[in-house]
C-alpha positions as CSV (number, residue, x, y, z in Angstrom):
1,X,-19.9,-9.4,-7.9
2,X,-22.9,-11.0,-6.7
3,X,-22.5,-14.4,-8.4
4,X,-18.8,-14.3,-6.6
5,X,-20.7,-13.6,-3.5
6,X,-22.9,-16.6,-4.0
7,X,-20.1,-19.0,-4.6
8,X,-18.0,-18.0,-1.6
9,X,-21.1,-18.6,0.2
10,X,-21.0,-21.8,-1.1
11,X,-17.5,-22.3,-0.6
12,X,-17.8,-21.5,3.1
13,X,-21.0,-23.2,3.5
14,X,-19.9,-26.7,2.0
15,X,-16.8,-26.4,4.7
16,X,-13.9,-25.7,1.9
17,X,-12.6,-22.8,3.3
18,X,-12.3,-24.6,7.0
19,X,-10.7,-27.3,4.7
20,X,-8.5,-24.7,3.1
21,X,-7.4,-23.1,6.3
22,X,-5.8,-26.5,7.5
23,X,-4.2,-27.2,4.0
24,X,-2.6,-23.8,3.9
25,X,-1.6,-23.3,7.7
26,X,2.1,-23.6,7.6
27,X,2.1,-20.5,5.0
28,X,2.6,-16.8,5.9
29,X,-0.6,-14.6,5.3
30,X,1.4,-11.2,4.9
31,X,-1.7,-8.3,4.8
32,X,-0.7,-4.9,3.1
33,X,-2.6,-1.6,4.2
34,X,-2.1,1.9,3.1
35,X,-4.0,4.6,4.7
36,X,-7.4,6.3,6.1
37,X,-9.4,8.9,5.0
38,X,-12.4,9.8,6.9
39,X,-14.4,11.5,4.5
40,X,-14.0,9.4,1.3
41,X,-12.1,5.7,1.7
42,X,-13.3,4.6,-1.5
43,X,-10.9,7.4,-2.7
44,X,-7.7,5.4,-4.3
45,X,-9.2,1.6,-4.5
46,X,-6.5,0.0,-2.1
47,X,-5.1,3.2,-1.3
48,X,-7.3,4.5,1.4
49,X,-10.2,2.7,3.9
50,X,-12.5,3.8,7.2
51,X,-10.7,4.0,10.4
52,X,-13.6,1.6,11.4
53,X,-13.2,-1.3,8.6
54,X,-9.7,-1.3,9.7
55,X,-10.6,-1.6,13.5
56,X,-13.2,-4.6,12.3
57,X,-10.8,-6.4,10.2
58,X,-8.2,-6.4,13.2
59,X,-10.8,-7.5,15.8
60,X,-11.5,-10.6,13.0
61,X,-7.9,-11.9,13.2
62,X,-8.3,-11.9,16.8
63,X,-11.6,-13.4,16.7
64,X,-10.7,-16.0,13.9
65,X,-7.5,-16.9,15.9
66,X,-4.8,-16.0,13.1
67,X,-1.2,-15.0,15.4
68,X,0.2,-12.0,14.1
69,X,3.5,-11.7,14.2
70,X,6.7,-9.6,13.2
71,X,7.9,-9.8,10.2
72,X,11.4,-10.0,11.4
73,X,10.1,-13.3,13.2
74,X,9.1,-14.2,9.8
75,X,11.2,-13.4,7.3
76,X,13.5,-15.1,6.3
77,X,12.0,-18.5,7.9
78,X,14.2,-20.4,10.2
79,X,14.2,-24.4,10.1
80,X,14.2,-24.3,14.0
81,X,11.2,-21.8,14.8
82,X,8.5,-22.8,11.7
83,X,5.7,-20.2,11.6
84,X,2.5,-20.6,14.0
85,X,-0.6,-22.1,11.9
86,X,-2.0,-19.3,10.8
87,X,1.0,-17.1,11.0
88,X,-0.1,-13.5,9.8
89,X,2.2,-10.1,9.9
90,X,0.7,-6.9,9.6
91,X,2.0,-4.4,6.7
92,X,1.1,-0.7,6.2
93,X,2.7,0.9,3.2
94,X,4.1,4.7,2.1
95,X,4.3,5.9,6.2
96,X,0.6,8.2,5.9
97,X,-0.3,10.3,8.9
98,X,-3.2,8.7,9.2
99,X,-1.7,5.6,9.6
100,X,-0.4,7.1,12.8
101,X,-3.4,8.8,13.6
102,X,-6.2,6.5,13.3
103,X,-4.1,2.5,12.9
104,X,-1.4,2.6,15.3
105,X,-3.8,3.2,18.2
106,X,-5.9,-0.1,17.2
107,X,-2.7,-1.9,16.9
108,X,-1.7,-1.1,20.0
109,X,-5.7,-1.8,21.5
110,X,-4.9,-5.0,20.1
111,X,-0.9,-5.7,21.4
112,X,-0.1,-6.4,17.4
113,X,3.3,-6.1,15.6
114,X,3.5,-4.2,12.2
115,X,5.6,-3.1,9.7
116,X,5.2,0.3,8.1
117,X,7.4,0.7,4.7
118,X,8.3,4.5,4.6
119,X,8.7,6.3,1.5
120,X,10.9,9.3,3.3
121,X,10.5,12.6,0.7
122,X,7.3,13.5,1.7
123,X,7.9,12.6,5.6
124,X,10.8,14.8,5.6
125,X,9.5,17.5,3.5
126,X,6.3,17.9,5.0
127,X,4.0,19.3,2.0
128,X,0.6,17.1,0.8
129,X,2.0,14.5,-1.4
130,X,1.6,16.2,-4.6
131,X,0.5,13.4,-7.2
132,X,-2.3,11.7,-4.7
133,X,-4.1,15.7,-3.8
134,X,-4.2,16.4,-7.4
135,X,-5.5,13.0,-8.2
136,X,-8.1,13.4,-5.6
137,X,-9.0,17.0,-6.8
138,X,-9.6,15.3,-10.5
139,X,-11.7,12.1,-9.2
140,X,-13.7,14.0,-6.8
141,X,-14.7,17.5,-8.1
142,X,-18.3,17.3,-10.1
143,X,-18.8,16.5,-13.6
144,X,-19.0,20.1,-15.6
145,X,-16.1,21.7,-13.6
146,X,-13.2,23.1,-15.8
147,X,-9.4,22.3,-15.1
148,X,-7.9,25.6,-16.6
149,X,-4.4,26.4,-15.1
150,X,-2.8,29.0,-17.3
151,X,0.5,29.6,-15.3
152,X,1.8,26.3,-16.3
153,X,-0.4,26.5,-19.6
154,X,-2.4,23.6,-19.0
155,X,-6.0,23.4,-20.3
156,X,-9.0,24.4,-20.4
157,X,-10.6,20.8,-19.7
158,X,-13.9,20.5,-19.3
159,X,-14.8,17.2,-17.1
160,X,-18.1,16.1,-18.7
161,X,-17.8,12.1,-18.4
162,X,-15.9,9.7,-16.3
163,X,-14.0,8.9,-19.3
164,X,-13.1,12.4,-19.7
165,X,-11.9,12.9,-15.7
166,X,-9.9,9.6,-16.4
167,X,-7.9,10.5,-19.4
168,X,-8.1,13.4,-17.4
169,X,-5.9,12.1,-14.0
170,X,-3.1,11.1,-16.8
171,X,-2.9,14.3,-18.3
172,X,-2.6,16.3,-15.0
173,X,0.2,14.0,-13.3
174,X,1.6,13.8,-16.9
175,X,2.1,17.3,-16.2
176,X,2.8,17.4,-12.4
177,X,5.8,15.0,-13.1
178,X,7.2,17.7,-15.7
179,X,7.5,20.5,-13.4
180,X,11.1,21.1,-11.7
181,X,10.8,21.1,-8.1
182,X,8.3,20.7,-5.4
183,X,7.6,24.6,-5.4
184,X,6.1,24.1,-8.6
185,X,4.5,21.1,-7.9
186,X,2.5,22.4,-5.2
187,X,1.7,25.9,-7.0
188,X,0.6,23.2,-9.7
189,X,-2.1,21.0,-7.4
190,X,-3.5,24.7,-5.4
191,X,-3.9,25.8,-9.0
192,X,-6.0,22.5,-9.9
193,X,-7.7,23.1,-6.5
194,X,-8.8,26.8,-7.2
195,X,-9.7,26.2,-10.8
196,X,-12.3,22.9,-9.9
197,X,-13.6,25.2,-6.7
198,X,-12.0,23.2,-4.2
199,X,-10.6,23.9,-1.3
200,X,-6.8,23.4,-0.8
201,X,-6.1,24.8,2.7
202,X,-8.3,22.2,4.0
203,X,-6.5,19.4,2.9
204,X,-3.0,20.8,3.6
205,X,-4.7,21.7,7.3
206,X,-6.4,18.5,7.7
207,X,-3.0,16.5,6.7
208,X,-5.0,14.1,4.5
209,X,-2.4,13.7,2.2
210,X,0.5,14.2,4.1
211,X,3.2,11.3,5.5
212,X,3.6,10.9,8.8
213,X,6.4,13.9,10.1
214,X,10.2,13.1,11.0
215,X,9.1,13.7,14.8
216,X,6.1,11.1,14.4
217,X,8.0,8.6,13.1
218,X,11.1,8.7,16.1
219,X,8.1,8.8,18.4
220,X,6.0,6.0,16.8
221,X,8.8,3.4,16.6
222,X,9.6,0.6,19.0
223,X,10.0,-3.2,18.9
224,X,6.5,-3.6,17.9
225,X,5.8,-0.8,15.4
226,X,9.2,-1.0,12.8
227,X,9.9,1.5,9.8
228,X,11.3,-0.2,6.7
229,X,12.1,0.6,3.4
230,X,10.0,1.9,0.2
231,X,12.7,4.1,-1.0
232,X,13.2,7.6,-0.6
233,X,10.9,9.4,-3.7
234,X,8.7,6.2,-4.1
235,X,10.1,5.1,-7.1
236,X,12.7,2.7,-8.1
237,X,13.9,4.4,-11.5
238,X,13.8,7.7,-13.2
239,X,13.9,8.7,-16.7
240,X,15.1,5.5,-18.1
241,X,17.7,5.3,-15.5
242,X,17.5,2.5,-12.6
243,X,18.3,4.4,-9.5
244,X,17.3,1.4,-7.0
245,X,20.5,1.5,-4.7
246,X,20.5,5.8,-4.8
247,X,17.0,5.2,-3.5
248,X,17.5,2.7,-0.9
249,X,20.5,3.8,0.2
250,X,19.2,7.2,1.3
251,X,15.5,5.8,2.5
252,X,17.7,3.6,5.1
253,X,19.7,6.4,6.5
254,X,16.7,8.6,6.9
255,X,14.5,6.0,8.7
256,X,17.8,4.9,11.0
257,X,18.5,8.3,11.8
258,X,14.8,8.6,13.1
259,X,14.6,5.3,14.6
260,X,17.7,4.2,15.7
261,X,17.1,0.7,14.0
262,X,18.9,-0.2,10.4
263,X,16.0,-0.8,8.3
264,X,16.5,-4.3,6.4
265,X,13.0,-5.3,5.0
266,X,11.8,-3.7,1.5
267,X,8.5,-3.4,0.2
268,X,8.4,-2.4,-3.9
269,X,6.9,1.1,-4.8
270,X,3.7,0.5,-6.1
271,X,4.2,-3.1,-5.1
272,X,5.8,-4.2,-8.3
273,X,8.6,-6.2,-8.3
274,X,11.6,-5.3,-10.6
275,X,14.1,-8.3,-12.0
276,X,16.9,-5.8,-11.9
277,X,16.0,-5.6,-7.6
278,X,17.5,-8.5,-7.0
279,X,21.4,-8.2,-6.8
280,X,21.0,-4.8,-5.7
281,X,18.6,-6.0,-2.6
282,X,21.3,-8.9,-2.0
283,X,24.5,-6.3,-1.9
284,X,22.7,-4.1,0.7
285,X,21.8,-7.2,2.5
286,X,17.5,-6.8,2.5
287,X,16.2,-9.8,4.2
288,X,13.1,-9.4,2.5
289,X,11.2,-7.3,-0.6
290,X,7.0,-7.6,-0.5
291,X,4.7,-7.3,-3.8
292,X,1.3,-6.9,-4.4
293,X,0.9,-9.8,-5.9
294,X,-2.0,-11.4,-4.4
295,X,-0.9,-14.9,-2.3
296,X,0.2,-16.7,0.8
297,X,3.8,-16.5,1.2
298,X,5.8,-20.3,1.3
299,X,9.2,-21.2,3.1
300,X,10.5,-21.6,-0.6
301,X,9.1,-18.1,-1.4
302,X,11.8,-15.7,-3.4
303,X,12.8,-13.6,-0.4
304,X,12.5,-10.6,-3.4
305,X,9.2,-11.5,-4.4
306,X,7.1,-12.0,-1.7
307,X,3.0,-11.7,-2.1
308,X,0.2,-9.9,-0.1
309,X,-2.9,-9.6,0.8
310,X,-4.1,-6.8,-0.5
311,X,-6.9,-5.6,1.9
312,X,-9.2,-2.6,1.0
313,X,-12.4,-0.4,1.3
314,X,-14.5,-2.2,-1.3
315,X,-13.5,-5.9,-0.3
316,X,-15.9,-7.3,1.6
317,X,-15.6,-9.6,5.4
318,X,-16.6,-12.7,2.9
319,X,-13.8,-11.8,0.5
320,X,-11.3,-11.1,3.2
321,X,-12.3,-14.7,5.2
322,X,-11.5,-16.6,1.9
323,X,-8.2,-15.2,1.4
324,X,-7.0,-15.5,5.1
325,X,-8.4,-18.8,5.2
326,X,-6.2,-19.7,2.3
327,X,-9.3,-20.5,-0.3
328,X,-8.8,-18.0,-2.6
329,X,-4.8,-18.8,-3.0
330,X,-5.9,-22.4,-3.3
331,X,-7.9,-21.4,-6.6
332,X,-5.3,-19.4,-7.8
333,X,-3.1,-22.6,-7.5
334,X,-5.8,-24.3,-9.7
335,X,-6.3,-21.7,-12.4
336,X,-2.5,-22.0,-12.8
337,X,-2.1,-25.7,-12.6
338,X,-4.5,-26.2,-15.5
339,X,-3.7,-23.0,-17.9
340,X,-0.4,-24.0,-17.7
341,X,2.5,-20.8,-18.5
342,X,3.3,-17.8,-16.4
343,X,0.8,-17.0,-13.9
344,X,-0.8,-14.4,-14.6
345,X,-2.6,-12.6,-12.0
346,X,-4.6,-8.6,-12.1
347,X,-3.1,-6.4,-9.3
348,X,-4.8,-4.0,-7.1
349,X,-5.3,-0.3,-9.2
350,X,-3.4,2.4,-7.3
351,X,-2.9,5.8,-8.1
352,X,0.7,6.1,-9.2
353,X,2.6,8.4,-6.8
354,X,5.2,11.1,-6.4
């Protein structure tokens, strides 16, 4: 990490990511967020960050001069209105309630558009979303504590490494995604909660975990702040069966009934595009479908397969200024224009969810 620090010194230093910014200003800088959690945003990689990083990292756009706009004003492009240099649009994934809480209100400070791609089981049903507490219950309870939860016959587990509480994670969502209802489910995580000495209550009171509510998001929308879709139970197929359209189709007629406004943008569960997506995204007429593959966004972009920047706790300003500036998409370019083939590229780790 260090050594990468050095170079984008370097990089910025020696002018090339100035240089950068002016070859790459007629693409789209699309940035995806997800939530905050105010007492551990390293919790999740890209899942959560500080209500303060987020506040910096929107005072930089302003203060780098990047125009944010709407996605709807972005996507798809129009010949007749090409996109400001610099164009940026705002994305917040899964609909958190601390996305209402804490990033709405700096939006606002700042007068900035966003999209926010609701997942709509967990807004609806308002309960702590069940795979992400019992994953934070695992990562964050000290090493020695014993998973033991003999209702549902599962354990004892000792957690006496890091390997261990990784292999760990799998075998308790393995197990969570077994159960038969939410009932269970949530037995299932204040089980894991009482068993590591944890305090579930707390997190159910505090709504760390939770979606934003039904009433939240009819009050939260307006021309500037727009719900799109993430499907309905955050997932795009289900034991073996692809249930894209079942998904969709009831994710948009949750979020119109709240807002009002026919939802029309999609952004891919877990951010990982699926080549089946695409007839189905083009017979319920989506203008657009966002991954988490890292990248600036072209006019010739695949509308289905659009790339982000992921933005997160652990990246640094320096890291964050060379992918806005376009530097870091500019070496991606490279790597793939001399190894030739697919391009392959590492995505952001997230904890699997719902």
């Amino acid at each position: 990490m260090k050594l990468k620090h050095l170079l984008l010194l370097l990089a910025k230093w020696t002018g090339l990511f100035a240089l950068s910014r002016r070859a790459t200003s007629n693409r789209l800088r699309i940035l995806a967020y997800h939530g905050i959690n105010t007492t551990n945003p390293q919790f999740g990689n890209f899942l959560f960050m500080s209500a303060d990083k987020f506040a910096d990292r929107m005072a930089l756009l302003s203060k780098w001069g990047y125009p944010v706009i709407a996605l709807d004003n972005a996507w798809p492009p129009k010949a007749e209105k090409p996109w400001p240099p610099g164009a940026t649009v705002i994305t917040i994934d899964d609909g958190w309630q601390s996305s209402c809480q804490y990033m709405i209100p700096i939006l606002q400070d700042h007068g900035y558009a966003a999209t926010i791609y609701l997942t709509t089981y967990y807004c609806i049903h308002q309960f702590p979303v069940a795979d992400v507490a019992l994953s934070y219950c695992v990562r964050t309870t000290k090493l020695g504590s014993q998973l033991h939860i003999a209702k549902y016959d599962f354990g004892p587990y000792t957690i006496d490494s890091e390997k261990q509480r990784e292999k760990l994670v799998d075998l308790a969502r393995r197990k969570l995604l077994s159960l038969r209802d939410e009932e269970q489910r949530q037995s299932f995580v204040r089980l894991a909660y009482e068993s590591c000495d944890m305090d579930y209550t707390e997190v159910e009171r505090n709504r760390a975990f939770h979606l934003m509510s039904a009433d939240e998001v009819a009050t939260t929308a307006s021309a500037k702040i727009r719900f799109e879709l993430h499907t309905h139970r955050h997932r795009i197929s289900t034991s073996n069966s692809f249930t894209l359209e079942e998904e969709l189709v009831q994710n948009a007629a949750i979020i119109e009934g709240l807002t009002k406004l026919l939802p029309k943008h999609f952004c891919y569960p877990n951010g990982l595009a699926d080549k089946r997506a695409k007839a189905v995204l083009s017979d319920l007429a989506v203008q657009s479908a966002t991954t988490m593959r890292m990248g600036l966004a072209r006019r010739e972009t695949c509308g289905y397969a659009i790339p982000r920047i992921t933005d997160g706790q652990h990246v640094s300003t320096l890291e964050f200024e060379a992918e806005m500036c376009g530097f870091m998409d500019s070496l991606r370019a490279l790597h793939h224009s001399i190894g030739g083939g697919a391009r392959q590229e590492r995505l952001p780790k997230m904890p699997k969810k719902y």
